[in-house]
C-alpha positions as CSV (number, residue, x, y, z in Angstrom):
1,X,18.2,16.0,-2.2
2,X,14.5,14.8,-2.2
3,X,11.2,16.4,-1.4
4,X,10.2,14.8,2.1
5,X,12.1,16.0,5.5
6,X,15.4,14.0,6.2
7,X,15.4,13.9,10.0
8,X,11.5,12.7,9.9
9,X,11.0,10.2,7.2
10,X,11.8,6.5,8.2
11,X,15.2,5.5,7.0
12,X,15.5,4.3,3.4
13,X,18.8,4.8,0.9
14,X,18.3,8.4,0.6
15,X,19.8,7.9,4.2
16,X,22.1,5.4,3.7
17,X,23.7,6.6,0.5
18,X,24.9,9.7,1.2
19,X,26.0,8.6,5.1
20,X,28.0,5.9,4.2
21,X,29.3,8.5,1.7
22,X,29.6,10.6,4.4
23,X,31.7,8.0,6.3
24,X,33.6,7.4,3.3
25,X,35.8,10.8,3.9
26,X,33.4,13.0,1.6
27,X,32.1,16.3,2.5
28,X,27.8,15.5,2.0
29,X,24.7,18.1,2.4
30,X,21.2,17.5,1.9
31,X,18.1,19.4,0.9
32,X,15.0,18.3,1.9
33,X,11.8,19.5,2.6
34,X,9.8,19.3,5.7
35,X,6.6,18.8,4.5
36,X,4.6,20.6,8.5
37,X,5.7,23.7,8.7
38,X,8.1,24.2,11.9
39,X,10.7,26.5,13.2
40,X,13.3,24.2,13.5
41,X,13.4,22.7,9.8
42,X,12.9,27.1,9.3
43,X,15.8,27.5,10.8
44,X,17.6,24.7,9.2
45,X,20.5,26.5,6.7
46,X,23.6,24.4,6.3
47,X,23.3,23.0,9.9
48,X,25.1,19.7,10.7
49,X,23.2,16.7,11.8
50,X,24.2,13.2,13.0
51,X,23.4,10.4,10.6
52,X,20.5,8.5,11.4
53,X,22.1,5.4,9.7
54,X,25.6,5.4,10.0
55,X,27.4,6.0,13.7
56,X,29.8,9.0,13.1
57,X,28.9,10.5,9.8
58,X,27.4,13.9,9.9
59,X,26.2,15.9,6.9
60,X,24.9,19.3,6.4
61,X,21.0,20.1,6.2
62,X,19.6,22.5,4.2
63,X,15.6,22.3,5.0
64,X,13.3,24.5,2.3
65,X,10.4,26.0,5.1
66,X,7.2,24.6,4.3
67,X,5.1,28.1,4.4
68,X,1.2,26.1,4.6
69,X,1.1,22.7,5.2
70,X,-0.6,19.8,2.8
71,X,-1.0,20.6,-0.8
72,X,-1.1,24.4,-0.6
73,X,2.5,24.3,1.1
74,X,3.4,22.0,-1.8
75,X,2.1,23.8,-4.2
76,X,3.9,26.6,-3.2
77,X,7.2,25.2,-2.8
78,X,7.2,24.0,-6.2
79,X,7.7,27.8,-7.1
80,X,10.0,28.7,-4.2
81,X,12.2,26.1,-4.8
82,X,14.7,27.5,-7.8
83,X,15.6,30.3,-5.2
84,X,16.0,27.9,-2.6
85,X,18.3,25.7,-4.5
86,X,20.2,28.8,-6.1
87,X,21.0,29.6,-2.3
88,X,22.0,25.8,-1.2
89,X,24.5,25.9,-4.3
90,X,26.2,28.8,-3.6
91,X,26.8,28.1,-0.1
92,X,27.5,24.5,-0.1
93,X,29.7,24.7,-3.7
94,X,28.5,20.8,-4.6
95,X,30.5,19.0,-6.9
96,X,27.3,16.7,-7.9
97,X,24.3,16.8,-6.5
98,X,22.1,13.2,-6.2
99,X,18.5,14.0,-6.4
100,X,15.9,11.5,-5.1
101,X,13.3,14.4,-6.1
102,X,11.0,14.6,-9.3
103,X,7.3,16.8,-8.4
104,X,7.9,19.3,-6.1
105,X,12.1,20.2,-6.9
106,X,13.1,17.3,-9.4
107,X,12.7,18.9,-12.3
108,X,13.9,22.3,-11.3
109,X,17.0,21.2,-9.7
110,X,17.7,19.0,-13.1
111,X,17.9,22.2,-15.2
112,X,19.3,24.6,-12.5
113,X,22.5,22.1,-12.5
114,X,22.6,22.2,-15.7
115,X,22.6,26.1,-16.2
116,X,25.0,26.3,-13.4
117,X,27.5,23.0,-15.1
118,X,27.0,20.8,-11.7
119,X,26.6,17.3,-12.9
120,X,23.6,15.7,-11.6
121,X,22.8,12.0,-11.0
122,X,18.9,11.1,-10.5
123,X,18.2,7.9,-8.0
124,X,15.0,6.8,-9.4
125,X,13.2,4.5,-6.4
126,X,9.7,4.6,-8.1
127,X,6.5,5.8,-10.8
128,X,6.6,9.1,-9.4
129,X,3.0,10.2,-10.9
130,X,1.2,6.9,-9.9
131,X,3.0,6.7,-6.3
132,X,-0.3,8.6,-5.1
133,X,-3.7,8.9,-5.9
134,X,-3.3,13.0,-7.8
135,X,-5.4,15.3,-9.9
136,X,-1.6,16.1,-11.0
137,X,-0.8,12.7,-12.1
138,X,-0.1,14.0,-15.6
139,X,1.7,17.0,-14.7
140,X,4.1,14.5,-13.1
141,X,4.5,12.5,-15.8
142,X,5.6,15.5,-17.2
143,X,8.1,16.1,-14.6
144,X,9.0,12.4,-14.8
145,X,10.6,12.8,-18.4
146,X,11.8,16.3,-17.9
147,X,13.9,14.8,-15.0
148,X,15.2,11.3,-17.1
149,X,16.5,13.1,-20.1
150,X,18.1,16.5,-18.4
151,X,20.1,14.5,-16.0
152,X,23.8,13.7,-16.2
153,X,22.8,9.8,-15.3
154,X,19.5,8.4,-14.0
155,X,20.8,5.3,-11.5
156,X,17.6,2.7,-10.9
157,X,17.3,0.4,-8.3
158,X,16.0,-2.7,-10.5
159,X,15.8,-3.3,-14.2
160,X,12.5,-3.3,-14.6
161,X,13.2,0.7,-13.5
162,X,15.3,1.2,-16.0
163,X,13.3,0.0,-18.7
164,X,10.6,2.0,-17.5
165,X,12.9,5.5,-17.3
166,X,14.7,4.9,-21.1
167,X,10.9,4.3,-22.4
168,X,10.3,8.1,-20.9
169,X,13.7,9.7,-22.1
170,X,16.6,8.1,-20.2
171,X,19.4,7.9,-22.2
172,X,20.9,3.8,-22.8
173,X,24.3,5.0,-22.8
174,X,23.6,7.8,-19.3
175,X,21.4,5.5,-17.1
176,X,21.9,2.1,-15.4
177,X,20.9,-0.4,-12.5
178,X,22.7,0.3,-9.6
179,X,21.9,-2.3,-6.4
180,X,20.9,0.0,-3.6
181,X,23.1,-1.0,0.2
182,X,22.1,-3.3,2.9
183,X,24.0,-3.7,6.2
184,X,23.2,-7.4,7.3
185,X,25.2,-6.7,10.7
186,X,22.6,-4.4,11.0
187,X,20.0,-7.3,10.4
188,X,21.6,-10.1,12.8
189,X,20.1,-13.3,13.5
190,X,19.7,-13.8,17.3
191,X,17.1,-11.4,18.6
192,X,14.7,-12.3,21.4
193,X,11.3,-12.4,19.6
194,X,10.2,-13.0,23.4
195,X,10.5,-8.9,24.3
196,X,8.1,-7.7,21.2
197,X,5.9,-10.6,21.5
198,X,5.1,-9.8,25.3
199,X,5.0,-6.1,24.2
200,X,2.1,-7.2,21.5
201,X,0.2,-9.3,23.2
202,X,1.6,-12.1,21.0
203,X,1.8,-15.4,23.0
204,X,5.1,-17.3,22.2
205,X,3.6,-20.1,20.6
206,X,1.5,-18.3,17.9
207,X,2.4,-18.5,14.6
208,X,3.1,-14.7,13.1
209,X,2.8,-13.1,9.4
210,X,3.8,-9.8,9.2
211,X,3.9,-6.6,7.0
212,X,6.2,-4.0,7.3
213,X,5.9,-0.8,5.2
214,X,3.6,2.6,4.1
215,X,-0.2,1.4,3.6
216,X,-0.8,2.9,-0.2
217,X,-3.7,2.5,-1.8
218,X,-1.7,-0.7,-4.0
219,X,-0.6,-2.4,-0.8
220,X,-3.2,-5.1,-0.6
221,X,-3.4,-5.5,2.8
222,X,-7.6,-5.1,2.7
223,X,-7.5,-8.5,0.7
224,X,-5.5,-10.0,3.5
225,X,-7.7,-8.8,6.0
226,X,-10.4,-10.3,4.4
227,X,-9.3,-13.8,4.1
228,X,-8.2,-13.5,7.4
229,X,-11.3,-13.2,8.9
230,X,-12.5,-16.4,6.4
231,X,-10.1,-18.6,8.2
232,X,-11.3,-20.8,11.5
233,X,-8.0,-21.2,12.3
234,X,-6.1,-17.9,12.2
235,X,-2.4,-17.1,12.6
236,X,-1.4,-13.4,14.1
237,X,-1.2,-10.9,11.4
238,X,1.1,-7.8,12.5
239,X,1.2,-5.2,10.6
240,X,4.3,-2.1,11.1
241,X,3.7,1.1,9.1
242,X,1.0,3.4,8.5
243,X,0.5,5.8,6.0
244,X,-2.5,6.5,3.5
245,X,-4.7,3.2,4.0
246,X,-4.1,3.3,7.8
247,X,-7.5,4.1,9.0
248,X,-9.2,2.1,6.8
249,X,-7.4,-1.0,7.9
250,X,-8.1,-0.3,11.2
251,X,-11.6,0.0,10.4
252,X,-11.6,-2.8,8.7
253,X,-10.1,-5.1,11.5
254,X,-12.4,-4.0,14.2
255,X,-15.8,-4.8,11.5
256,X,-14.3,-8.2,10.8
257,X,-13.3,-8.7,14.4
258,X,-10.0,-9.6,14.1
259,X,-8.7,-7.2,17.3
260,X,-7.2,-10.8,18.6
261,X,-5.2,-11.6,15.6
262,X,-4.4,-8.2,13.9
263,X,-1.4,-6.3,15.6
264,X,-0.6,-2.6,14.6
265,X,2.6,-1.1,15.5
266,X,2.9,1.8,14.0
267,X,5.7,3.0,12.5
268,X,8.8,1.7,14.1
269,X,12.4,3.2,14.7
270,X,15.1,1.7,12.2
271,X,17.4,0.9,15.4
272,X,14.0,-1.7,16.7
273,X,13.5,-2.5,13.3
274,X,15.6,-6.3,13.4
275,X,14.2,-7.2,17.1
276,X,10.4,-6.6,15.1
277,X,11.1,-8.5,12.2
278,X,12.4,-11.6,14.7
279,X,8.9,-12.1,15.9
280,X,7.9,-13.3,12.7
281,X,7.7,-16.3,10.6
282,X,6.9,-15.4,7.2
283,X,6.7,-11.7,5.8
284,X,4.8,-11.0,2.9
285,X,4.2,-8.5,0.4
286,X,0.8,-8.3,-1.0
287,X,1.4,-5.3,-3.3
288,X,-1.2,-4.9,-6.1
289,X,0.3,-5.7,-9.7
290,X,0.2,-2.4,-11.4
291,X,2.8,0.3,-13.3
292,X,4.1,1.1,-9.6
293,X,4.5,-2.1,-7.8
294,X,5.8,-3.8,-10.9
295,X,8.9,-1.1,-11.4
296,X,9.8,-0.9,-7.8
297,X,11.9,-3.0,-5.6
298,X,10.3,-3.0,-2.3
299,X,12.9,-2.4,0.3
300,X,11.3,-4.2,2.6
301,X,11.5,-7.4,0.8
302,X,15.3,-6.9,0.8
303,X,14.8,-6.5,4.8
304,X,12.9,-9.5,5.7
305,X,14.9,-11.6,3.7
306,X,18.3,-9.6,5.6
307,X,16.3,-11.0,8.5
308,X,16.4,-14.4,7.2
309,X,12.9,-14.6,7.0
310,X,11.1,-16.6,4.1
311,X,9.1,-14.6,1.4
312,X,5.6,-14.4,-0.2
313,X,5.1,-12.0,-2.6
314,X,2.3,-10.8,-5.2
315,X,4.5,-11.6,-8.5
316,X,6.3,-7.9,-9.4
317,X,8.4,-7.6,-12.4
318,X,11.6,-5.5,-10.8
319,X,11.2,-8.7,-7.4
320,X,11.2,-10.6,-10.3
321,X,14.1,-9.6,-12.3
322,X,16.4,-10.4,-9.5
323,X,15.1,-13.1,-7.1
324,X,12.9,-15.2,-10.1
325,X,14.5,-18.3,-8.8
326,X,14.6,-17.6,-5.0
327,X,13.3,-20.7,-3.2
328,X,12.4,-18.6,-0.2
329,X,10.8,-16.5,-1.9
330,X,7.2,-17.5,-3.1
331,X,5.2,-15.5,-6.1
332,X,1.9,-15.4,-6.3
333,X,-0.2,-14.2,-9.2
334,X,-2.9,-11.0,-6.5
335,X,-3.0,-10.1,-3.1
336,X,-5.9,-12.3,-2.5
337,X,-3.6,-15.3,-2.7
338,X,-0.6,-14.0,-0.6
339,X,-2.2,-15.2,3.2
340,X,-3.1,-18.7,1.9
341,X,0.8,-19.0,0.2
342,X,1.8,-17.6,3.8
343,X,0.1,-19.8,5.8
344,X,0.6,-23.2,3.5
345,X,4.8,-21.5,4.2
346,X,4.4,-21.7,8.0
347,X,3.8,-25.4,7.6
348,X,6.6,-26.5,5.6
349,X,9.4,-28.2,7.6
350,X,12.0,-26.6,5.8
351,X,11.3,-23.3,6.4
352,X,14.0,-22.6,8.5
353,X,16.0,-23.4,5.2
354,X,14.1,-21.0,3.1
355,X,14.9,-17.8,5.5
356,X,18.8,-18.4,5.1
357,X,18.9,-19.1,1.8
358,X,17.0,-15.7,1.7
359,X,19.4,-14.4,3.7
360,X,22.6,-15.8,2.0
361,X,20.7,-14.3,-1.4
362,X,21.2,-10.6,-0.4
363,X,23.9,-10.7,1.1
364,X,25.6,-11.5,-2.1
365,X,23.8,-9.0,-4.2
366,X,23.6,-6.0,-2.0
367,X,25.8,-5.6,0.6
368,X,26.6,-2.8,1.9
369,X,30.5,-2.4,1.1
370,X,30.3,-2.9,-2.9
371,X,27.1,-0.8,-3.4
372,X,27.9,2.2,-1.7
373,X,31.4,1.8,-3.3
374,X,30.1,1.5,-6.5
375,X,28.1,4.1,-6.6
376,X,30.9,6.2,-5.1
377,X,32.8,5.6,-8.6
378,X,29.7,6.5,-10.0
379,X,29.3,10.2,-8.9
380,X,33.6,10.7,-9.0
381,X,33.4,9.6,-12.8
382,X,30.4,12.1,-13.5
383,X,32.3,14.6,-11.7
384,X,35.5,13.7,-13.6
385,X,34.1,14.1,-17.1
386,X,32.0,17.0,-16.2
């Protein structure tokens, strides 16, 4: 379960988890909420869906209706929720229930499992309370401690996670770091950057930096912009996402004049994602150091390196606690410095080199098989002792 619409976010591991489950033989719902109201996520009670991820695996949606949208729909929800979830429960009969979810139905679903004897296991990705710019930052907080110490077993996706949960009630002996799963096959070398390039406007020769990702507030992408339009010389910059900061950038780039060199995609489908990420030469992630950035592990990192594409990187403590050493992947102390690191990367000779060993790097730490079968044991030995 989580609190954003299933069938409309782009694809992260609240997808691939519970398809590859899914695919696995197990029998996998999932309750989300649709954050604009429409009929069809109304309507949507149990109904089985293809798997966005995983070719072949279906699971069953169970979509709480957004009565208002934005905050007032939220709001709302937060209080219809309990009767939502009571209904999910006794029609789908769960055996565990994984919840992505801490704001909006996090909490509620932490003690309603509880009540009801359904072991729970909470995926935590991220600071839930500082994730956005909120007037209920502290309510969250809140929320954030209420969900670590009611669940069966918190599961982080980096140490520096994990340390961050036990400090706000996670249990040492009931949480741990669990690797989340990457499919290289679905990341294969090979793709004509030709096709995008042409699509972009990028000739074939230009050097290209790119971003991939949601434009928060922490992203640092305004710094880049900047000291790309202080450079004479200036590689292409193209950017894939959108999100909160999206209009600003945009602003941004047409005030600095940097329409030629700045490339917005938009978001892009998960199925185009690899041929994308082939158009580039170095990827970068100019995240502002702060209590969010430093406890996540930014999927997209593990992507571009998937991609085989070398790294640079605003130095992040959960990055750090697994890839410290990486040689293709570069730290650097603020976003500021991330485009000069990039560019001084596109010169090196070996950088070729740097992609595969990135490359090589996840492939031993998080692929796809050993993750999702790990945390398969995970949820059959909560369900086993509960």
């Amino acid at each position: 379960m989580h609190e954003v619409g299933y069938l409309e976010k782009p694809i992260f591991e609240m997808h691939e988890f519970p398809e590859h489950l899914a695919a696995r033989g197990h029998e996998v719902a999932f309750a989300d909420y649709p954050e604009t109201p429409t009929h069809q996520a109304a309507s949507r009670f149990g109904v089985v869906v293809e798997g966005r991820v995983q070719s072949g695996a279906s699971l069953r949606l169970y979509s709480q209706k957004a009565v208002f949208p934005g905050i007032v729909g939220r709001l709302l929800a937060v209080f219809l929720f309990p009767f939502f979830f009571q209904r999910v429960l006794s029609d789908f009969k769960p055996d565990i229930v994984v919840s992505f979810a801490v704001p909006t139905s996090g909490w509620q679903a932490a003690i309603i499992c509880r009540v009801h004897g359904v072991p729970l296991l909470f995926r935590a990705l991220d600071v839930s309370h500082r994730i956005r710019r909120s007037m209920f930052a502290s309510l969250i907080k809140v929320a954030e401690r209420l969900v670590y110490s009611s669940a069966s077993w918190v599961s982080c996706n980096n140490p520096a996670l994990l340390g961050y949960c036990r400090s706000l009630g996670a249990k040492e002996g009931k949480s741990s770091v669990d690797y989340p799963p990457l499919d290289l096959s679905h990341f294969a070398e090979g793709a004509s950057k030709k096709i995008v390039r042409s699509k972009l406007g990028i000739p074939n020769d230009s050097q290209v930096i790119l971003y991939m990702g949601s434009f928060f507030y922490f992203s640092g992408l305004a710094d880049v912009l900047q000291n790309l339009a202080l450079m004479s010389e200036r590689p292409v910059l193209v950017l894939i996402g959108g999100g909160e900061q999206d209009a600003e950038l945009r602003t941004m780039t047409k005030n600095l004049h940097l329409e030629d060199c700045v490339k917005f995609t938009g978001f892009v489908g998960f199925g185009d994602l690899p041929l994308y990420l082939s158009i580039a030469d170095v990827a970068i992630n100019p995240m502002v150091p702060s209590i969010v950035s430093n406890k996540a592990l930014p999927n997209k990192v593990l992507q571009y390196m998937a991609s085989g594409l070398p790294v640079v990187t605003t130095k992040l403590d959960g990055l750090s606690s697994i890839f410290n050493d990486q040689v293709g992947v570069q730290s650097v102390a603020h976003s500021s410095e991330v485009l000069a690191a990039a560019v001084s990367m596109l010169e090196n000779p070996e950088i070729d080199m740097l992609g595969q060993a990135n490359r090589f790097a996840v492939a031993g730490k998080f692929d796809v098989n050993n993750a999702v079968r790990n945390f398969e044991q995970r949820l059959l030995t909560l369900v086993s002792e509960s």
